[in-house]
N, C-alpha and C positions, 0 to 999 in steps of 0.2 A: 792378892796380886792379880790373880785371873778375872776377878770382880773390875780392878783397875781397869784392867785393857778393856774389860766391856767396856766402859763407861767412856773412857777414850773415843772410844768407835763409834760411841752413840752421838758424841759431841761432833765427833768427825761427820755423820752423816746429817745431821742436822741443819749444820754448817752449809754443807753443801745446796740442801734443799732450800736454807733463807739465800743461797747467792742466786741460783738458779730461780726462783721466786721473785728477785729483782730485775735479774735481764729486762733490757729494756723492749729485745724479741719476743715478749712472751706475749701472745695471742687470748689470752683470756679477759673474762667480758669487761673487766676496767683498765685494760693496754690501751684502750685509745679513748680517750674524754671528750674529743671532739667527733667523734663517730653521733648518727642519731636515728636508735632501731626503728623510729616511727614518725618515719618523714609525713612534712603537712598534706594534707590530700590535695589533687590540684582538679580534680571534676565532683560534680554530682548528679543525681537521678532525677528525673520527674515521673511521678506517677499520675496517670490520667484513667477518671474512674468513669464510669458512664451511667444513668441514672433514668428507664424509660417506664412511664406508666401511661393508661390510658387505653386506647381501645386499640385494635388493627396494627400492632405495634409491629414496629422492620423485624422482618425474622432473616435476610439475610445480614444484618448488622451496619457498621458504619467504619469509616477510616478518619485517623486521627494526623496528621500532618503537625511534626513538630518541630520549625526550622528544616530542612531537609532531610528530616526523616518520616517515614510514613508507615502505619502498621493498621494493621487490621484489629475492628473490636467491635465483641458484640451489646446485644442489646443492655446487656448488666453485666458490667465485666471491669477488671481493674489489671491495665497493663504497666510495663515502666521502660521507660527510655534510661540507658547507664551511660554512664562515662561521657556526661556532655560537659563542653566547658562552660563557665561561668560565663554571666551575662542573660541581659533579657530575650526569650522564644515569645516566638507568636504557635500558641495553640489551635487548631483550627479541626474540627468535627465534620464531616461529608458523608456522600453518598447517603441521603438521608432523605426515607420516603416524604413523599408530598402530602401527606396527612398528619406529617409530626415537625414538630420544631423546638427548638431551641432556647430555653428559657436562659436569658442572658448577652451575655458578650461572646458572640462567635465569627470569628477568631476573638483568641482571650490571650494578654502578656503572661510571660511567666515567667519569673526569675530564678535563676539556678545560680546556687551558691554552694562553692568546693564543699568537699565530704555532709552534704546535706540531703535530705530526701523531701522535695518540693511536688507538690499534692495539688490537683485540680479535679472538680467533677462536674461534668455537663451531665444536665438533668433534661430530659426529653420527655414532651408531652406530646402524645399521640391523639385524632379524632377518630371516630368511626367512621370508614368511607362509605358514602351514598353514591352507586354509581349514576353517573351524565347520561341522560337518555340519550339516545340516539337522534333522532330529532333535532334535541335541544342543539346536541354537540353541532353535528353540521350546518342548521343553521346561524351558528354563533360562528362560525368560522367564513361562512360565505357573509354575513355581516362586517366581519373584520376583511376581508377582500372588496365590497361595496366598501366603506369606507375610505381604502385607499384608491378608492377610484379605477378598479379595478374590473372587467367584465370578461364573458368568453370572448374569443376574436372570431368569433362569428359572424357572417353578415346579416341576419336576423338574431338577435341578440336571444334566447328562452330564459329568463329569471324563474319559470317554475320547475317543479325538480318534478319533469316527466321524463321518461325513456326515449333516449334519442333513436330513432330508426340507423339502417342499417347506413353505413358511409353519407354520413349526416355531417353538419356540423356539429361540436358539442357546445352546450349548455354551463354554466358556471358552475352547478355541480358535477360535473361529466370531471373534474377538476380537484373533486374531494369524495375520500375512499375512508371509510370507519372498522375499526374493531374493538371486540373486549381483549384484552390480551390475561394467560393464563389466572393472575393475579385480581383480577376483574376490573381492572382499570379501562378507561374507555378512551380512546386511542382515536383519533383524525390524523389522517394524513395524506399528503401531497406528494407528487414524482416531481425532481426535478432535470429537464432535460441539460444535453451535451452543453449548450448556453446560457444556462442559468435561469432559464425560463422555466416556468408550472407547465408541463405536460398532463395531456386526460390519464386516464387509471389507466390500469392495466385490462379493468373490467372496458372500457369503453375502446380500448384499441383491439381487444378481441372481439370485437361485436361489430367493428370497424375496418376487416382487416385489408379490403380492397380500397379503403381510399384515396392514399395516398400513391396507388400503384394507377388510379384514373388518369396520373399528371407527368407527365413527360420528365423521366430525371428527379424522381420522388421518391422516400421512402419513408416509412412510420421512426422518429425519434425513438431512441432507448433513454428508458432514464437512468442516471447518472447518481442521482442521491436521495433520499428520503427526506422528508421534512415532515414531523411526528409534533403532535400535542397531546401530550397525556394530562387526562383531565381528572381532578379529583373533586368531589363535592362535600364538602365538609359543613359542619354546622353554619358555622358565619359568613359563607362563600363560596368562594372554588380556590382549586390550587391549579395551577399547570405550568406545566416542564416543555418549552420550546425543543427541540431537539434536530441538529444538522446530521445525519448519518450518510456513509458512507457504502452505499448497496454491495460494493465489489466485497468490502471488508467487513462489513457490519459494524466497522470504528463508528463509533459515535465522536464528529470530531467540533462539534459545540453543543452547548446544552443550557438553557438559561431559563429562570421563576419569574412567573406571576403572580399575584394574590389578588382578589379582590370581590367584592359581594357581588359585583355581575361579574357574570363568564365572559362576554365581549372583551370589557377591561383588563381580565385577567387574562384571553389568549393575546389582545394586544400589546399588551408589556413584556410579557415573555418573546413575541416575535421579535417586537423593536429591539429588545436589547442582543439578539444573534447576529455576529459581526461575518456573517455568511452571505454568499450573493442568492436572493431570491428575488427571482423578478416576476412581472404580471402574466397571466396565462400567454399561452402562444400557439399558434399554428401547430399543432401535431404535427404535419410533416415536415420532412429536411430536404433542402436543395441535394441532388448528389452535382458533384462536381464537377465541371465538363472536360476543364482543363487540366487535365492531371499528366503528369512526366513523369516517368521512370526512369532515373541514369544509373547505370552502373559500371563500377570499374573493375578490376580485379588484378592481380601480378599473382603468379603460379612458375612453381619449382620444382620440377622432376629430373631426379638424377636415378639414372639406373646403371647400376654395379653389376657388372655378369660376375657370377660364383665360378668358372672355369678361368678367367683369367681380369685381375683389374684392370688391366690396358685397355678390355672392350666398354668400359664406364665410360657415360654421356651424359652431359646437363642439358639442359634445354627451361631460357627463362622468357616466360612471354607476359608482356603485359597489355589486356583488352580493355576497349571500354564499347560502352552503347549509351543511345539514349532511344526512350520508345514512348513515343506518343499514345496517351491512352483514352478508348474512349466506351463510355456506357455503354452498357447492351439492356435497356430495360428490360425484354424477356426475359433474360436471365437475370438481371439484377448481381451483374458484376462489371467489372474493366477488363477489356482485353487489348491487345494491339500486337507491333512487330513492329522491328527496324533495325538497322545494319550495327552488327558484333566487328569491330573493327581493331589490327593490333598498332600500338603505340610503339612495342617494342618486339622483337622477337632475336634471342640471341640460343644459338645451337654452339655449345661446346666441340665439335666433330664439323660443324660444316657452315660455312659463311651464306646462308640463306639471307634473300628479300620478305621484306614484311609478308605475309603470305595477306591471296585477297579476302575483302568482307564477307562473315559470314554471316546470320542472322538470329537476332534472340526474339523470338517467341514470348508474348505473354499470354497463356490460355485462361488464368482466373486472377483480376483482383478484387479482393473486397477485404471493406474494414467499417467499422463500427454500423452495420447493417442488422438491424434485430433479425433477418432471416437466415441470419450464418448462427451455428453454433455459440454461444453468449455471445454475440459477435466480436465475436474474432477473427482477426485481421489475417491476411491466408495472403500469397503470392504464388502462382504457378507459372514456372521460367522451363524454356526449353531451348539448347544449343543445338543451332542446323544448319544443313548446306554450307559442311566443310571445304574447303576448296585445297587437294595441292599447291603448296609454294614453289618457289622456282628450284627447291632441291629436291622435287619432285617428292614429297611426302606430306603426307597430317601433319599440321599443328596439333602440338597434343593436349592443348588448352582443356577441350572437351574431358580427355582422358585425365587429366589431373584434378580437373572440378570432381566427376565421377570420383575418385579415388576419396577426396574429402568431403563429398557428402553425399555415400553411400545410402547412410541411414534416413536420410531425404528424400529417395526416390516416390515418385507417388505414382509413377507410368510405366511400362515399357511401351516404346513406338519400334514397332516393326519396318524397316525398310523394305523389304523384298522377299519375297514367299518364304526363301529359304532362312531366315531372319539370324543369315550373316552379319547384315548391318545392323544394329539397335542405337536409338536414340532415346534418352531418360527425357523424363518430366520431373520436375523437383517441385514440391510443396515446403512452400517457407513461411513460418509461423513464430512466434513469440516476438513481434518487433516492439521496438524503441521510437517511443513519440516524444517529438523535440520542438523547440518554439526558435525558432531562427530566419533569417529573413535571406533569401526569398523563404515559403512558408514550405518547412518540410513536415509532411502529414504525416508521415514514420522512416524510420530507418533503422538496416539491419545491417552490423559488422560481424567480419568472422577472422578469424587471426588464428590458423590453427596445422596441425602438420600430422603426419602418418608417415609408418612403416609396412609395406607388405612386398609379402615373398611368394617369389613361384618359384618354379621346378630350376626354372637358368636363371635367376636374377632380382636383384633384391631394389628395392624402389622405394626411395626418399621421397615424399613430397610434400610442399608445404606452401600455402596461398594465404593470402590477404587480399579481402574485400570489400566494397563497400556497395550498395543498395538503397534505393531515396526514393521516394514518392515525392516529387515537391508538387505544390500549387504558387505557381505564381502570377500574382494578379495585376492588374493594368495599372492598380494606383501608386 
């Protein structure tokens, strides 16, 4: 009987377990038929190998550009790109010395197809570099300048490559400066001045330094960019690399190949194909400019709070302008001038004041793009003077709220009177903004900025907006 009921029980739980086993909630791995653990792949990989023998082989390596991807790879090396989608890449190999190349199609298609691993190798053959005598190099480069019809702008023309005397004019190589660079490559190159013009070396404007200060309003051009020929001499030729650089940045911002059994051919082709402005030699010295203007505006906001009681708070909002004629000072080799600080507006919170009268802004230094200034750099030295009482008998406190905002600008104190009661600053204004707009403005400098300071009675807001221009404007 007791055997019974087991038996019962065992039916009973069985039972349970095929119903439970049916639910149609149940979660185990055949509940759901249309589920699918290994969905189709929808990218795949390319692998790109690299493959270099031969002599003087790239030891800094090469980049491989695959569609908008780019990676670095060295001389025998096998990297992979993942997860690209399908479809045809253009493969493409760079940065790759001028004694090696490329056996094949470079750039090369490649197609990727979902869950696949897709395989390319660029095989590089390297020569042994001979280096470009010196000689040869330079005159293969004044070659290729004779060709374009090209000479010094001298008025005695010297085609032979003698040493110019002191404040000379230069000679066609006075125009072309040579090096090996670490790697032993043999390197020509060119300055290109502020206009796009071939400027002499640097050797030749130092051996030179008085001659453009003979001339009324002159000074030696700075150059502006490099133009570089790296030359390689390989078995069956030459190789060379055009190259536009960037002196400020040392960006290299073109770069383009020659080939061919003469080196003439082969710096010609690399030049021509540089979509940069290089134009014929030129005049080493620069007009300085006679007619230069300085305007400036400014609106200034000082509110001062007395800490004893707010009732005694005052605004005071002024807005000046000037304009100041400027003119060379050869001696010194800068711009200086003056001329009347005048207000547009003057509004005093506490007291119904008249425009108060002109004061005057000072220019004691400009100068900009002159090689005798620090890199040349562009420098403006402003000074505010000869305040005058307005009709509520008191300062404009223009002066005192500039002071307040560009403390850290002072480059002077001017003493007024022994006991140096009165002090008037000198500001040094540096880091401007050069803009192309018509009339021609040769730089400009904005400031948009505000301060809090506190004394012993009285706490002081102030906040200005300015604006600053050198224009040139011409007759045509």
């Amino acid at each position: 009987m007791r055997r019974l009921l087991h038996i019962s029980i065992l039916f009973i739980v069985i039972g349970l377990l095929i119903s439970c086993g049916s639910d149609s909630s149940s979660t185990g791995p055949d509940s759901n038929p249309d589920s699918d653990p290994d969905p189709e792949p929808t990218t795949g990989t390319v692998e790109i190998s690299t493959s270099t023998s031969g002599d003087d082989q790239d030891d800094d390596g090469y980049k491989v550009t695959l569609g908008n991807n780019e990676k670095d790879i060295s001389s025998n090396e096998t990297i992979s790109f993942d997860n690209l989608d399908e479809g045809s890449y253009d493969a493409e190999l760079s940065n790759i010395a001028g004694n090696c190349s490329v056996d094949g199609d470079n750039p090369r298609s490649i197609t990727v197809t979902a869950g696949e691993t897709t395989s390319a190798t660029f095989e590089i053959q390297c020569q042994e570099i001979q280096p470009v005598a010196q000689q040869e190099a330079v005159d293969a480069v004044k070659q290729v300048m004779q060709n374009k019809g090209w000479t010094a702008p001298s008025k005695s023309v010297n085609d032979d490559q003698t040493p110019t005397t002191a404040n000379s004019d230069p000679n066609i190589f006075d125009f072309i400066a040579t090096e090996v660079n670490d790697s032993g490559t043999r390197v020509v190159y060119m300055l290109i001045g502020p206009d796009g013009h071939l400027i002499p070396t640097s050797e030749w404007q130092s051996n030179n330094q008085g001659k453009c200060k003979q001339e009324s309003l002159r000074y030696m051009k700075a150059a502006q960019k490099r133009f570089n020929f790296k030359m390689f001499s390989l078995a069956d030729g030459y190789d060379v690399f055009a190259q536009y650089i960037d002196i400020a940045t040392s960006e290299i911002e073109a770069q383009r190949e020659g080939q061919s059994s003469s080196l003439v051919d082969a710096i010609t082709t690399a030049w021509d194909k540089i979509e940069k402005p290089v134009k014929k030699p030129a005049d080493p010295c620069g007009d300085k400019i006679s007619n230069l203007t300085l305007t400036f505006s400014a609106i200034t906001t000082l509110e001062s709070i007395s800490k004893e009681s707010s009732s005694l708070s005052s605004t005071i909002k002024e807005q000046v302008e000037a304009t100041v004629e400027l003119n060379y000072d050869k001696q010194d080799s800068m711009y200086t001038g003056s001329g009347d600080l005048t207000w547009a507006n003057y509004n005093h919170s506490e007291l119904n004041c008249e425009l108060p009268d002109p004061a005057r802004l000072k220019v004691h230094k400009f100068v900009y793009g002159d090689p005798t200034t620090t890199n040349g750099e562009t420098e403006l030295q402003i000074q505010f003077h000869d305040m005058k009482k307005n009709s509520c008998n008191i300062h404009p406190n223009f002066s005192f709220s500039w002071w307040l905002l560009h403390e850290n600008e002072i480059h002077k104190e001017v003493e007024l009177d022994e006991w140096a009661i009165t002090v008037e600053d000198i500001y040094a204004l540096h880091n401007w903004e050069a803009v192309e707009v018509s009339p021609v403005i040769v730089v400009q400098k904005q400031y948009d900025h505000s301060r809090t300071v506190e004394d012993e009675d009285s706490i002081n807001n102030v906040s200005g907006e300015s604006m600053i221009r050198i224009l040139h404007e011409t007759n045509e």
